[in-house]
N, C-alpha and C positions, 0 to 999 in steps of 0.2 A: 401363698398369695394367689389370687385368682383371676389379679391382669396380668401376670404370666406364663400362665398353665396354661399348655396349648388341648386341645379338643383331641378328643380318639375320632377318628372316621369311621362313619355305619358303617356296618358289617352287611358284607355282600350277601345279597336274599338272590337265590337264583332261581326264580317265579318261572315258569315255564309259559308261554305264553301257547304257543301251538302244541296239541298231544296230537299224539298217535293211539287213537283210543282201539283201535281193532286191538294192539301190541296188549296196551294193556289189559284189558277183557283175555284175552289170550295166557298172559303172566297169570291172570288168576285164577284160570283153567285149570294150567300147569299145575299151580298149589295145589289149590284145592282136590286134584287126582292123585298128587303125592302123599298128603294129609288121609285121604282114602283107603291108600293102598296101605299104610302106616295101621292105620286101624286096624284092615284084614287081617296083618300079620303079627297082631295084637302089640304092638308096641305102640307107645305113646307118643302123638303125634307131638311134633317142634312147635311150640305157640310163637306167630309172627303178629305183631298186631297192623291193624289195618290204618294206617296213618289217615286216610280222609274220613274216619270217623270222631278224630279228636281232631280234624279242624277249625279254628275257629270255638274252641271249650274251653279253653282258657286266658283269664284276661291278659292284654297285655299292653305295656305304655297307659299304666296308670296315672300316671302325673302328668299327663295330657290332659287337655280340656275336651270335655267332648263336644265338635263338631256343630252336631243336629241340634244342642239345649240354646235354649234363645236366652237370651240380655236383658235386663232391662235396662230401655235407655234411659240417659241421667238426666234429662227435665221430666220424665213421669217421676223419680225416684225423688227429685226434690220438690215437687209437686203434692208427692207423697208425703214428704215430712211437711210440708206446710199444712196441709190438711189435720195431722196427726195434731203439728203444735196447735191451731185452733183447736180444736174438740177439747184439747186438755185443759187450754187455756177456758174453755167455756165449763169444765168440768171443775174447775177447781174456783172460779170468781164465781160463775152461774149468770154471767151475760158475755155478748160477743163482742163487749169496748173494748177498747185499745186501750 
Protein backbone atom coordinates (compact mmCIF):
# COMPACT_ATOMS: atom_id res chain seq x y z
CA UNK A 1 0.00 0.00 0.00
CA UNK A 2 1.43 3.44 -0.82
CA UNK A 3 -0.30 5.58 2.06
CA UNK A 4 1.94 3.80 4.18
CA UNK A 5 5.30 3.41 2.82
CA UNK A 6 7.43 5.90 4.04
CA UNK A 7 10.00 7.81 1.47
CA UNK A 8 13.96 6.91 1.40
CA UNK A 9 15.84 10.21 1.97
CA UNK A 10 18.15 11.76 -1.07
CA UNK A 11 21.32 10.55 -0.95
CA UNK A 12 23.82 12.96 0.30
CA UNK A 13 25.79 14.78 -3.03
CA UNK A 14 28.68 16.29 -1.40
CA UNK A 15 29.05 19.16 -4.27
CA UNK A 16 32.08 21.09 -3.22
CA UNK A 17 31.47 24.50 -3.43
CA UNK A 18 35.02 26.26 -2.89
CA UNK A 19 38.32 24.21 -4.85
CA UNK A 20 41.56 24.59 -4.26
CA UNK A 21 42.52 24.66 -7.90
CA UNK A 22 46.37 25.34 -7.61
CA UNK A 23 46.10 21.53 -5.32
CA UNK A 24 44.43 20.21 -8.05
CA UNK A 25 46.47 21.37 -11.20
CA UNK A 26 49.12 20.13 -9.08
CA UNK A 27 47.46 16.22 -8.43
CA UNK A 28 47.51 16.19 -12.00
CA UNK A 29 51.17 17.11 -12.40
CA UNK A 30 51.88 14.51 -10.12
CA UNK A 31 49.96 11.77 -12.51
CA UNK A 32 50.65 12.76 -15.32
CA UNK A 33 54.75 12.54 -14.39
CA UNK A 34 54.02 9.20 -12.74
CA UNK A 35 52.12 7.86 -16.15
CA UNK A 36 55.54 9.37 -17.81
CA UNK A 37 57.99 7.80 -15.92
CA UNK A 38 55.73 4.44 -16.31
CA UNK A 39 56.13 4.63 -20.07
CA UNK A 40 60.08 5.11 -19.87
CA UNK A 41 60.45 2.11 -17.92
CA UNK A 42 58.31 0.38 -20.46
CA UNK A 43 55.57 -0.64 -18.36
CA UNK A 44 52.05 0.03 -18.91
CA UNK A 45 50.86 2.94 -17.49
CA UNK A 46 47.48 2.59 -14.51
CA UNK A 47 44.48 4.01 -16.50
CA UNK A 48 42.69 6.61 -14.09
CA UNK A 49 39.77 8.09 -15.75
CA UNK A 50 39.35 11.74 -15.64
CA UNK A 51 35.85 12.20 -13.75
CA UNK A 52 35.16 16.00 -15.00
CA UNK A 53 35.05 14.64 -18.42
CA UNK A 54 31.98 12.49 -17.90
CA UNK A 55 30.39 15.26 -16.12
CA UNK A 56 27.14 16.04 -17.00
CA UNK A 57 27.16 12.75 -20.17
CA UNK A 58 24.83 11.15 -18.71
CA UNK A 59 21.19 11.52 -18.23
CA UNK A 60 19.78 11.71 -15.15
CA UNK A 61 16.24 12.02 -13.27
CA UNK A 62 14.39 11.24 -16.15
CA UNK A 63 11.01 11.06 -14.92
CA UNK A 64 11.43 14.68 -14.17
CA UNK A 65 9.75 17.19 -16.08
CA UNK A 66 12.03 19.42 -17.72
CA UNK A 67 12.29 22.76 -16.22
CA UNK A 68 13.13 25.13 -19.36
CA UNK A 69 9.88 23.34 -21.86
CA UNK A 70 7.00 25.76 -21.78
CA UNK A 71 3.07 24.71 -21.21
CA UNK A 72 0.59 25.40 -22.94
CA UNK A 73 -1.96 27.27 -21.07
CA UNK A 74 -5.46 25.70 -20.82
CA UNK A 75 -7.64 28.56 -22.42
CA UNK A 76 -5.27 28.48 -25.73
CA UNK A 77 -5.75 24.67 -25.62
CA UNK A 78 -9.38 24.82 -25.52
CA UNK A 79 -9.52 27.66 -27.78
CA UNK A 80 -7.73 25.13 -29.69
CA UNK A 81 -10.22 22.53 -29.87
CA UNK A 82 -12.90 24.92 -30.45
CA UNK A 83 -11.39 26.11 -33.48
CA UNK A 84 -10.61 22.45 -34.43
CA UNK A 85 -14.47 21.58 -33.80
CA UNK A 86 -15.50 24.41 -36.14
CA UNK A 87 -13.45 23.64 -39.27
CA UNK A 88 -14.66 19.96 -38.92
CA UNK A 89 -17.95 21.00 -38.24
CA UNK A 90 -17.62 23.26 -41.61
CA UNK A 91 -15.92 20.28 -43.15
CA UNK A 92 -18.22 17.71 -42.93
CA UNK A 93 -21.96 20.10 -43.42
CA UNK A 94 -20.04 22.71 -45.71
CA UNK A 95 -21.49 25.87 -43.90
CA UNK A 96 -20.71 27.48 -40.54
CA UNK A 97 -24.57 27.08 -38.95
CA UNK A 98 -25.07 25.80 -35.83
Amino acid sequence: MALFTTRQPRRFRGVHIYTDERKEKLERLVAEAKREEQIQRGETPEYTPDIESYRGKFAKNLHRADPDRKRLHPGIAIALIVVLLIIWHYLLTGSFRF
